[in-house]
RODO-911381 format. One record per residue (C-alpha): residue number from 1; residue in one letter; x, y, z. Coordinates in steps of 0.1 Angstrom, whole numbers, plus 5000, padded with zeros to 4 digits. Example, Ala and Ser with C-alpha at 12.3 -4.5 7.8 and 13.67 -1.06 7.14 Angstrom:
REM RODO-911381
fiti num = 1&residuo = A&c1 = 5123&c2 = 4955&c3 = 5078
fiti num = 2&residuo = S&c1 = 5137&c2 = 4989&c3 = 5071
END
This chain:
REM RODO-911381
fiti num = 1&residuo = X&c1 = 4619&c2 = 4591&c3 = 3225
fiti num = 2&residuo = X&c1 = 4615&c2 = 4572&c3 = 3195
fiti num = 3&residuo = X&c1 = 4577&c2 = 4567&c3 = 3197
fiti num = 4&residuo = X&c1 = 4560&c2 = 4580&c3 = 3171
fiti num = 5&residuo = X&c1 = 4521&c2 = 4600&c3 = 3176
fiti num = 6&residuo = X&c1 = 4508&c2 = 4592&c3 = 3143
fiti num = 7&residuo = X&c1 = 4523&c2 = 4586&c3 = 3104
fiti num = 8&residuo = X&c1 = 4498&c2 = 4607&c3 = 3093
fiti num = 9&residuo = X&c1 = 4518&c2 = 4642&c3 = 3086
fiti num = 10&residuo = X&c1 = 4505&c2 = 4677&c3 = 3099
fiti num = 11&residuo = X&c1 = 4481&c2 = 4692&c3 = 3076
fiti num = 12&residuo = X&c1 = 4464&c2 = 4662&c3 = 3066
fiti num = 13&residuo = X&c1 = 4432&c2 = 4671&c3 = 3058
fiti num = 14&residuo = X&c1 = 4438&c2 = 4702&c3 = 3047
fiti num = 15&residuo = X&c1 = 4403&c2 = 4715&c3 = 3058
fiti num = 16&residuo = X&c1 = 4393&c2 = 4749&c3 = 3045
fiti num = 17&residuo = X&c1 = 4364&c2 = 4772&c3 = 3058
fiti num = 18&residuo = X&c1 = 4347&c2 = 4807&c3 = 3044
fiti num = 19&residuo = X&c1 = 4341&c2 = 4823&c3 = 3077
fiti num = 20&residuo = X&c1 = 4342&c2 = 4805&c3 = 3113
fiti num = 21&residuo = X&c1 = 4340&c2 = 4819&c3 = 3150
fiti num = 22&residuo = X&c1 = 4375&c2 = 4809&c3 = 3159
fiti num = 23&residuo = X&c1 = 4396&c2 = 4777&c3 = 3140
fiti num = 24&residuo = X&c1 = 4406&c2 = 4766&c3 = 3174
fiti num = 25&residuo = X&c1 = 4372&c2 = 4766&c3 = 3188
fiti num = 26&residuo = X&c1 = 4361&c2 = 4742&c3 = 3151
fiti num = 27&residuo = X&c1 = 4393&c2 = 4719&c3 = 3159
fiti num = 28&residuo = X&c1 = 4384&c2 = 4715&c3 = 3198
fiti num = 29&residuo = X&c1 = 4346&c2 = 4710&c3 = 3192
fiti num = 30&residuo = X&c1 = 4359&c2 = 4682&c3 = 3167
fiti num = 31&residuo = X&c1 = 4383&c2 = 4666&c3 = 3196
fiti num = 32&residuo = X&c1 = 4348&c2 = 4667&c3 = 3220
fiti num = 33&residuo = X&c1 = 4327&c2 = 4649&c3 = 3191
fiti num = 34&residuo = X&c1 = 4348&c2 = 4624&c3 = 3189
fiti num = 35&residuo = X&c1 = 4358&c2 = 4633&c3 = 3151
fiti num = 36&residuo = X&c1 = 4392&c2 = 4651&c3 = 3157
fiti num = 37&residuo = X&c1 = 4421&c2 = 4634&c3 = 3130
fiti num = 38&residuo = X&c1 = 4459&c2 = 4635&c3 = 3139
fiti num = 39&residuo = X&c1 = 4471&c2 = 4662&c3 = 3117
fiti num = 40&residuo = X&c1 = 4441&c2 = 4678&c3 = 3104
fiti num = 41&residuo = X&c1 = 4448&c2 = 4715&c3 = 3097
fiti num = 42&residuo = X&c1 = 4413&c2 = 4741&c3 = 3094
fiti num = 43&residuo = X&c1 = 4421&c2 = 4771&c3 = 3076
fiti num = 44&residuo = X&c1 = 4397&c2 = 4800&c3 = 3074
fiti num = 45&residuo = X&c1 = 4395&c2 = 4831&c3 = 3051
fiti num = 46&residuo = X&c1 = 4376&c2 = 4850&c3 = 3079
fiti num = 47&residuo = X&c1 = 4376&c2 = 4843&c3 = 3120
fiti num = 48&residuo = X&c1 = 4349&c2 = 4864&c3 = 3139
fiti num = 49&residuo = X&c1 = 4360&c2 = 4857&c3 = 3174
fiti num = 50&residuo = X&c1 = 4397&c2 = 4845&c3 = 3171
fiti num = 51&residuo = X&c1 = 4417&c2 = 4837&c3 = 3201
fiti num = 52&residuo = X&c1 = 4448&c2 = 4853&c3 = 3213
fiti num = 53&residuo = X&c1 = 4473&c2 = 4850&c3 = 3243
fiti num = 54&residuo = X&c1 = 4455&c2 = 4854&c3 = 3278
fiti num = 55&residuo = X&c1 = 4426&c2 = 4853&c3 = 3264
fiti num = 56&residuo = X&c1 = 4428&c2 = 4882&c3 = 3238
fiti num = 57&residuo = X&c1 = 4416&c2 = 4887&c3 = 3209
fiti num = 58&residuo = X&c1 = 4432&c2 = 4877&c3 = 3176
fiti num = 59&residuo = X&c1 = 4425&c2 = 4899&c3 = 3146
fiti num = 60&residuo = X&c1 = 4428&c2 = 4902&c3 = 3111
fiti num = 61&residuo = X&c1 = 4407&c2 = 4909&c3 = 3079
fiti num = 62&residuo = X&c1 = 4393&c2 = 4885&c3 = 3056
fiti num = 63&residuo = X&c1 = 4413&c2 = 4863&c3 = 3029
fiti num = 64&residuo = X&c1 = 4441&c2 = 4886&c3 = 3041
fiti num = 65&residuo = X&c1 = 4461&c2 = 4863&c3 = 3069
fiti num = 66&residuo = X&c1 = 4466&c2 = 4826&c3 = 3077
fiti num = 67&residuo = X&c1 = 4440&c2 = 4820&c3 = 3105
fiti num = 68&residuo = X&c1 = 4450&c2 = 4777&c3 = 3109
fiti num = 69&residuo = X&c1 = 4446&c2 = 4755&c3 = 3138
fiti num = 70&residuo = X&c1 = 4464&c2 = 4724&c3 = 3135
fiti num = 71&residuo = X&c1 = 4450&c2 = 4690&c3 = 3152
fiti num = 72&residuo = X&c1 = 4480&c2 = 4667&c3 = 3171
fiti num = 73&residuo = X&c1 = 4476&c2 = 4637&c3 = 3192
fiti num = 74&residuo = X&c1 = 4511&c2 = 4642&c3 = 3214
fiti num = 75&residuo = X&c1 = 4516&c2 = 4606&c3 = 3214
fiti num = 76&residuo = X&c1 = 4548&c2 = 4606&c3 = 3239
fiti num = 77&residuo = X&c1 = 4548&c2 = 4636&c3 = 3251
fiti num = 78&residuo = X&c1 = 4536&c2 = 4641&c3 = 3284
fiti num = 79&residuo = X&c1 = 4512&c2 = 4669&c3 = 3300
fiti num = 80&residuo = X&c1 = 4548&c2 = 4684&c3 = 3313
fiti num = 81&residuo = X&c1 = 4560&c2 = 4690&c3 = 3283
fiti num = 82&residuo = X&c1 = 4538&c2 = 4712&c3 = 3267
fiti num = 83&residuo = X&c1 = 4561&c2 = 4738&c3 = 3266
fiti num = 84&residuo = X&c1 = 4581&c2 = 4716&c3 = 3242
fiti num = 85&residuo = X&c1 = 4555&c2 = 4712&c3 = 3220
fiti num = 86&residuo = X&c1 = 4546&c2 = 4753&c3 = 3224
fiti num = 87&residuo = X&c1 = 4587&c2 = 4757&c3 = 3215
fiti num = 88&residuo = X&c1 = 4584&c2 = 4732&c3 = 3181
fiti num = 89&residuo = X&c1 = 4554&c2 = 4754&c3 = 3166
fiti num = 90&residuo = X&c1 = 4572&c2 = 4784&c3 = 3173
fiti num = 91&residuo = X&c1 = 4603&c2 = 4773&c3 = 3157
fiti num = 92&residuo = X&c1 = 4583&c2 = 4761&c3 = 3129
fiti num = 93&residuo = X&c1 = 4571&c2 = 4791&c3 = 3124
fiti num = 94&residuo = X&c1 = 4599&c2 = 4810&c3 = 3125
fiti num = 95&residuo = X&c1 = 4616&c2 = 4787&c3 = 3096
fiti num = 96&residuo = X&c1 = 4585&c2 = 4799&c3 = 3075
fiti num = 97&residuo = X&c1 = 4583&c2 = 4830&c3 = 3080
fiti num = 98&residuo = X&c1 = 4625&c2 = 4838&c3 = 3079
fiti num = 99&residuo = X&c1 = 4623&c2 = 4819&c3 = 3048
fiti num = 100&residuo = X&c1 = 4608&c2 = 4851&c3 = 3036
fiti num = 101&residuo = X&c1 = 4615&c2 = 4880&c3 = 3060
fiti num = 102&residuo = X&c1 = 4649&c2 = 4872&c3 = 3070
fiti num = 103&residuo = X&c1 = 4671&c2 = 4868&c3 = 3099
fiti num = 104&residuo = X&c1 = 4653&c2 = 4900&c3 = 3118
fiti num = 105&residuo = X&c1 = 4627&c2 = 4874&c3 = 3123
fiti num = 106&residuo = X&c1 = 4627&c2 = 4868&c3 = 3164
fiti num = 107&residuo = X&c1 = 4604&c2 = 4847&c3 = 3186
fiti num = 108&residuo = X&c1 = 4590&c2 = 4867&c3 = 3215
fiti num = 109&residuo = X&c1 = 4588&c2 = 4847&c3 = 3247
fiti num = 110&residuo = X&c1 = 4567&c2 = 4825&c3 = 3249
fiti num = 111&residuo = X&c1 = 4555&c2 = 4818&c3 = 3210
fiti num = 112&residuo = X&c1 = 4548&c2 = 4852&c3 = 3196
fiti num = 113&residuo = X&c1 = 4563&c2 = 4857&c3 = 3161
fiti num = 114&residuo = X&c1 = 4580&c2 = 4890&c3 = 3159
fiti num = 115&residuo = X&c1 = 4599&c2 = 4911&c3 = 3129
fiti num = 116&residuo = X&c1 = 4624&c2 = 4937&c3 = 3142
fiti num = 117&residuo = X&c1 = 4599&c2 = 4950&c3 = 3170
fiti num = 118&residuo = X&c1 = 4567&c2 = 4944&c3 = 3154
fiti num = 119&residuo = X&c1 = 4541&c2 = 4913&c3 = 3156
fiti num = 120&residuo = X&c1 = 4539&c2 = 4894&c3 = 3125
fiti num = 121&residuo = X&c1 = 4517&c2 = 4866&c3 = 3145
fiti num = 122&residuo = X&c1 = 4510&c2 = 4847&c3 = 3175
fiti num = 123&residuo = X&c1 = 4504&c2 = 4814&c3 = 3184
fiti num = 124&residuo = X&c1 = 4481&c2 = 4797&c3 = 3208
fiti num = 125&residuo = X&c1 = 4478&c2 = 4757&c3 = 3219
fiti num = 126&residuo = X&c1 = 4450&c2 = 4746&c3 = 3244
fiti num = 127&residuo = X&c1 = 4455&c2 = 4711&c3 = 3254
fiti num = 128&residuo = X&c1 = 4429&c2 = 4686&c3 = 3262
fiti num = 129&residuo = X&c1 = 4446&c2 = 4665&c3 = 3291
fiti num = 130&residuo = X&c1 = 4427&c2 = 4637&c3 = 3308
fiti num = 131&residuo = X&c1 = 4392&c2 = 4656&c3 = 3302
fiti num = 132&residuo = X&c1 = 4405&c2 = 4689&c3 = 3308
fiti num = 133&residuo = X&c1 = 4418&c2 = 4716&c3 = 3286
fiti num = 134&residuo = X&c1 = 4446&c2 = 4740&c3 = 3290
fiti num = 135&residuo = X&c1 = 4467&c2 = 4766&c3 = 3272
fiti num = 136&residuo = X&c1 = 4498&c2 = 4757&c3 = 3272
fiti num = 137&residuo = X&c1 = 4526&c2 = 4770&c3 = 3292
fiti num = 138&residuo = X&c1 = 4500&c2 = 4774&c3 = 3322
fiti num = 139&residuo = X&c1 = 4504&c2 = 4753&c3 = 3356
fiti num = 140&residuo = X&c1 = 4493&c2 = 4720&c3 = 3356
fiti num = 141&residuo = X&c1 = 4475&c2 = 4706&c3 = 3387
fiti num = 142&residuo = X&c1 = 4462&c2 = 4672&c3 = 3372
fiti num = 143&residuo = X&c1 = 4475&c2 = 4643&c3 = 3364
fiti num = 144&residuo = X&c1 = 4468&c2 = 4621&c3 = 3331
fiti num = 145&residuo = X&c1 = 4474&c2 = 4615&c3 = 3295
fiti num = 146&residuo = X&c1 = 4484&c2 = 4641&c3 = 3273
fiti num = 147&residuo = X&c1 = 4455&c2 = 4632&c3 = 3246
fiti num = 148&residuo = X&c1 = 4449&c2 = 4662&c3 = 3223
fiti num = 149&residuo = X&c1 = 4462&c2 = 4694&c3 = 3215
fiti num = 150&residuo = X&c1 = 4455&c2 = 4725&c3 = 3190
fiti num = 151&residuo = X&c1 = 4480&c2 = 4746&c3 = 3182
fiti num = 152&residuo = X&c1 = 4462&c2 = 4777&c3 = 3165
fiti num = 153&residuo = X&c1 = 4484&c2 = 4799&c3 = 3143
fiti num = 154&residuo = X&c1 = 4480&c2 = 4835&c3 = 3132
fiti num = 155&residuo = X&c1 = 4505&c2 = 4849&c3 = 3108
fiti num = 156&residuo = X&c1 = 4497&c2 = 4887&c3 = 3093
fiti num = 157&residuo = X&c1 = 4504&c2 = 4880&c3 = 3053
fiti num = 158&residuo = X&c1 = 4489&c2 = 4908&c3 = 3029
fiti num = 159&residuo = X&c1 = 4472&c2 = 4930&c3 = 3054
fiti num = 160&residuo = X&c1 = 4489&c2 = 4964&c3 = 3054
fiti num = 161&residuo = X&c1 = 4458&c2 = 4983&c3 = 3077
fiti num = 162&residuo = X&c1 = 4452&c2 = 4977&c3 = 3114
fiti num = 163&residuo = X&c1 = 4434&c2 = 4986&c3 = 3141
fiti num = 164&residuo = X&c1 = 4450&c2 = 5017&c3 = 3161
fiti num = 165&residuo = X&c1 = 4449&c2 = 5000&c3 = 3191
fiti num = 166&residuo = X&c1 = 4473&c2 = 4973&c3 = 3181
fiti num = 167&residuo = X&c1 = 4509&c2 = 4988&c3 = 3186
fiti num = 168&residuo = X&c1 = 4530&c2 = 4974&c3 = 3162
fiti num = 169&residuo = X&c1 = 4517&c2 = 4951&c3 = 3141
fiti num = 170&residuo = X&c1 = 4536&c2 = 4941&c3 = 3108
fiti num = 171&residuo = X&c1 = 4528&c2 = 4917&c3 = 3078
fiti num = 172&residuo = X&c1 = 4547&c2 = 4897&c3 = 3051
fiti num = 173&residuo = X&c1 = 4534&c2 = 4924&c3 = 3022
fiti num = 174&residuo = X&c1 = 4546&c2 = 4953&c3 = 3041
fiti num = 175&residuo = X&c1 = 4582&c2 = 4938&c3 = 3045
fiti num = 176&residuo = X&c1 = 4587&c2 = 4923&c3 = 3011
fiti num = 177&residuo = X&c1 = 4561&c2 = 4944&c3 = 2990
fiti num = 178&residuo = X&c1 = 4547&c2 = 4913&c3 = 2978
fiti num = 179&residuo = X&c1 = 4513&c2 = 4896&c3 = 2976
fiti num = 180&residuo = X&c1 = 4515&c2 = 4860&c3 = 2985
fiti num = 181&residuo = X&c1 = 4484&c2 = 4831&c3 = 2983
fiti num = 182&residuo = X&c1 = 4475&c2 = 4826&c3 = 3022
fiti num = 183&residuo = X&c1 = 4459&c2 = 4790&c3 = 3013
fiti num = 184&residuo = X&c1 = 4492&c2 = 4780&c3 = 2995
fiti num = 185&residuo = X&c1 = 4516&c2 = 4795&c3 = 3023
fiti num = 186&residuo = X&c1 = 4491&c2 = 4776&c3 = 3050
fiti num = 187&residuo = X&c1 = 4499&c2 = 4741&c3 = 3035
fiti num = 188&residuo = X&c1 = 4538&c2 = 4751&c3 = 3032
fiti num = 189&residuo = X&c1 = 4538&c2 = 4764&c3 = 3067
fiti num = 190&residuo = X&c1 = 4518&c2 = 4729&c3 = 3075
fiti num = 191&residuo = X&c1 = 4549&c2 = 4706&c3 = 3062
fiti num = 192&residuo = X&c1 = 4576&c2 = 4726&c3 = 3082
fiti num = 193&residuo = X&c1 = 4555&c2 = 4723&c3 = 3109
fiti num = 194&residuo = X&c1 = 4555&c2 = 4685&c3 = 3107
fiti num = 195&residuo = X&c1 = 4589&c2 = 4680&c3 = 3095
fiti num = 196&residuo = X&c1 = 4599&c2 = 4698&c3 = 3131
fiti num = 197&residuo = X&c1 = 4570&c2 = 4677&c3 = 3152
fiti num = 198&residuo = X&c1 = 4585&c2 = 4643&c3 = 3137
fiti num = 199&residuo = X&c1 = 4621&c2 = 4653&c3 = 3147
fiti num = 200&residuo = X&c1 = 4604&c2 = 4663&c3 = 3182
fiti num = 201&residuo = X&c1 = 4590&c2 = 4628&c3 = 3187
fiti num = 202&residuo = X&c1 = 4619&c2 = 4612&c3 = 3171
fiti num = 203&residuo = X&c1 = 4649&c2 = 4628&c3 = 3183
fiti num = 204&residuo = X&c1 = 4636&c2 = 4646&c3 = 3215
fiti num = 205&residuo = X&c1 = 4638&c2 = 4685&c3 = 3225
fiti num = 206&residuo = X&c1 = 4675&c2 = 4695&c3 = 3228
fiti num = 207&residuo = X&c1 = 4680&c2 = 4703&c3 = 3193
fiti num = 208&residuo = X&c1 = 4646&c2 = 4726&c3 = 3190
fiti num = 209&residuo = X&c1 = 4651&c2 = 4738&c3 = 3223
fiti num = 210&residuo = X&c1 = 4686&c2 = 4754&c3 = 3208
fiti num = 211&residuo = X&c1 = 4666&c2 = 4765&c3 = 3178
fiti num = 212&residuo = X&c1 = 4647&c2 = 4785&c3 = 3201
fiti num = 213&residuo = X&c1 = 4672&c2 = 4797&c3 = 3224
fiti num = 214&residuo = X&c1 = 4692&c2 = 4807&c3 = 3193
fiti num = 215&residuo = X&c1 = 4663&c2 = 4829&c3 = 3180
fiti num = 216&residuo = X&c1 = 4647&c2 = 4844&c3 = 3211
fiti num = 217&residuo = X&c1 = 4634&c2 = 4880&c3 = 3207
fiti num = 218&residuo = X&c1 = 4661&c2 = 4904&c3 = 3227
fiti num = 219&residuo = X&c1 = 4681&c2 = 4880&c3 = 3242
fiti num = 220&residuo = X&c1 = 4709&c2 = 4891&c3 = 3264
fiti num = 221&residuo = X&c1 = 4695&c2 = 4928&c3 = 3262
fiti num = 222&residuo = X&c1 = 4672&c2 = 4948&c3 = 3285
fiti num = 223&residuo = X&c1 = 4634&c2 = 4950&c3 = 3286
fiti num = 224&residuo = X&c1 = 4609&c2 = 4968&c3 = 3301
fiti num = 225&residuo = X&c1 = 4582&c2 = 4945&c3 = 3323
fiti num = 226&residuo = X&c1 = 4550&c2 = 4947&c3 = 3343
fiti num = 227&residuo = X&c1 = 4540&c2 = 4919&c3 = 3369
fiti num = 228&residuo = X&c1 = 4505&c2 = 4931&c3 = 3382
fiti num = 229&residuo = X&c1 = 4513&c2 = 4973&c3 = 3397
fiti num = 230&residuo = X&c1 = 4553&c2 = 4963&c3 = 3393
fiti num = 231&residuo = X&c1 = 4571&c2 = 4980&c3 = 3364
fiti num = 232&residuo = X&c1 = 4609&c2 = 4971&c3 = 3361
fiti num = 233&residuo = X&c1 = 4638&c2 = 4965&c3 = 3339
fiti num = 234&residuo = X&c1 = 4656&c2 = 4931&c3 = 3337
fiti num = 235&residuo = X&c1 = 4678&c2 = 4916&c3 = 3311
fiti num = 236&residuo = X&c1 = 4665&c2 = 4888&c3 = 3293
fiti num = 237&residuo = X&c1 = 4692&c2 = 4858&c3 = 3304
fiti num = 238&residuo = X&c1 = 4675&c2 = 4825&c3 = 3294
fiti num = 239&residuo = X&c1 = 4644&c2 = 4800&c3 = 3290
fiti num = 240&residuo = X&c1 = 4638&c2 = 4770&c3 = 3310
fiti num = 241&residuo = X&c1 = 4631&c2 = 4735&c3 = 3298
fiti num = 242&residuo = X&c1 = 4597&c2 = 4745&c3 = 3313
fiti num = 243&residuo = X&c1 = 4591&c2 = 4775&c3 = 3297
fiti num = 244&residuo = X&c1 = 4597&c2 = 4800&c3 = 3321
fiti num = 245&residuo = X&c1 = 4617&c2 = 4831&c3 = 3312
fiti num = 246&residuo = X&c1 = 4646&c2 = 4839&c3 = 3333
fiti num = 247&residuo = X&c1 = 4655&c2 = 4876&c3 = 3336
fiti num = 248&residuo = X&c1 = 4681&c2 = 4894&c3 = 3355
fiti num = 249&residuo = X&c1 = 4683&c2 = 4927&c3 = 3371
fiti num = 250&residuo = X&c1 = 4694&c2 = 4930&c3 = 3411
fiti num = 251&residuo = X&c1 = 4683&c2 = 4897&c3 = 3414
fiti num = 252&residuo = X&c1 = 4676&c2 = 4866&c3 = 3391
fiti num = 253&residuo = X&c1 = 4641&c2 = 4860&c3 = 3387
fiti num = 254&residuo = X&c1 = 4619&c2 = 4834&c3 = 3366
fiti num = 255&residuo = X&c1 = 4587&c2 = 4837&c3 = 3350
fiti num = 256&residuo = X&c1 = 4556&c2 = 4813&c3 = 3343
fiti num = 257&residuo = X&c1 = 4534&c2 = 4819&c3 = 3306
fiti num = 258&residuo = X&c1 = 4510&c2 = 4844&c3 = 3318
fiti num = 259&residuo = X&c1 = 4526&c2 = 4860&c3 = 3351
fiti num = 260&residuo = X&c1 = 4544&c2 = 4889&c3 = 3337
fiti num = 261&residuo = X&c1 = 4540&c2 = 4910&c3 = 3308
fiti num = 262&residuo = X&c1 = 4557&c2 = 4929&c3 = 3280
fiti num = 263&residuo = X&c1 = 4557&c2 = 4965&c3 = 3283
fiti num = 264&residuo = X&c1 = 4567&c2 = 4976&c3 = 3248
END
């Protein structure tokens, strides 16, 4: 897969906004117009309607986080393999924020970013495919070019007050107990991200596939899950090149993005 989607690198423009509804929602409305650049990252200080997971919603207070979508034309990668794409940005990711938090750094299955058994961020990529859009790691029924996607990235950095409802949240300042310049940790983030995209294009998937194998949040250890009114136990056994989880309890079961949950 030598192929390359664009010599422009990730983060190129470096677009930054005071206050937007949701980065994602700026990137994709760009992709519509016709305007969207390979590699153009928006950052904003405040996001009044961010985007999580399953359609949740992302929080975070202002000038506190990195709230970033980041533009990318796949260029050989097909609709298929979005979850290898979903699996680069989430290693990526991880290399940032380990480079600061440590090896109890995890990612949660599919792409959330997790320290010990807290959130430190999330990631979500909707896909424009043909002239649909997607999240990734959801079933695909049509066929077409892979032509756009946005991988949106939220990362808790200085904020040390959340929301009750959110369980366990976690940010960079309350692990290290040091502030940190979101802007300048967006662009840094921005070049791992891109250094880890080229060597997906280049060199294929096995090598970040291992990556994420390698840093998978409780791997080989027992979780609690709930699939619609079904609670159970299962120990967490692999990943599939698709992206499905593969758990183990009486039986062996897999898992598409979406169908089960986390019961933490």
């Amino acid at each position: 897969m030598a192929q390359q989607s664009s010599t422009k690198p990730l983060g190129s423009p470096f677009i930054e906004l005071q206050s937007v509804d949701s980065t994602n929602n700026y990137a994709l409305e760009q992709v519509h117009a016709g305007l969207a650049q390979h590699g153009a990252a928006v950052f904003a200080h405040e996001q009044l309607a961010g985007k999580g997971q399953r359609g949740k919603a992302w929080l975070g207070e202002k000038d506190t986080n990195i709230i970033l979508s980041v533009v990318i034309k796949p260029g050989s990668l097909l609709h298929g393999q979005q979850f290898w794409l979903s699996a680069c940005v989430s290693v990526a990711v991880y290399d940032f924020f380990m480079n600061y938090a440590g090896k109890e750094t995890k990612i949660k299955w599919p792409n959330d970013l997790y320290w010990q058994d807290r959130k430190a961020g999330g990631i979500l990529i909707e896909s424009m495919i043909g002239s649909q859009e997607s999240e990734a790691g959801d079933k695909q029924s049509v066929t077409g070019n892979w032509k756009w996607a946005v991988a949106g990235i939220g990362i808790n950095i200085n904020q040390t007050s959340f929301p009750a409802r959110l369980q366990n949240p976690v940010s960079l300042k309350q692990i290290t107990g040091k502030d940190f310049n979101v802007i300048e940790l967006s662009r840094e983030l921005c070049g791992i991200l891109d250094k880890h995209f080229q060597q997906l294009i280049a060199d294929g998937f096995d090598n970040i596939f291992a990556q994420y194998l390698n840093h998978l949040y409780k791997k080989n250890e027992i979780v609690k899950f709930k699939k619609g009114n079904r609670v159970f136990e299962a120990t967490i056994k692999d990943v599939s090149l698709t992206g499905k989880l593969i758990v183990h309890h009486s039986i062996e079961e897999e898992f598409d993005f979406g169908e089960v949950e986390w019961v933490m």
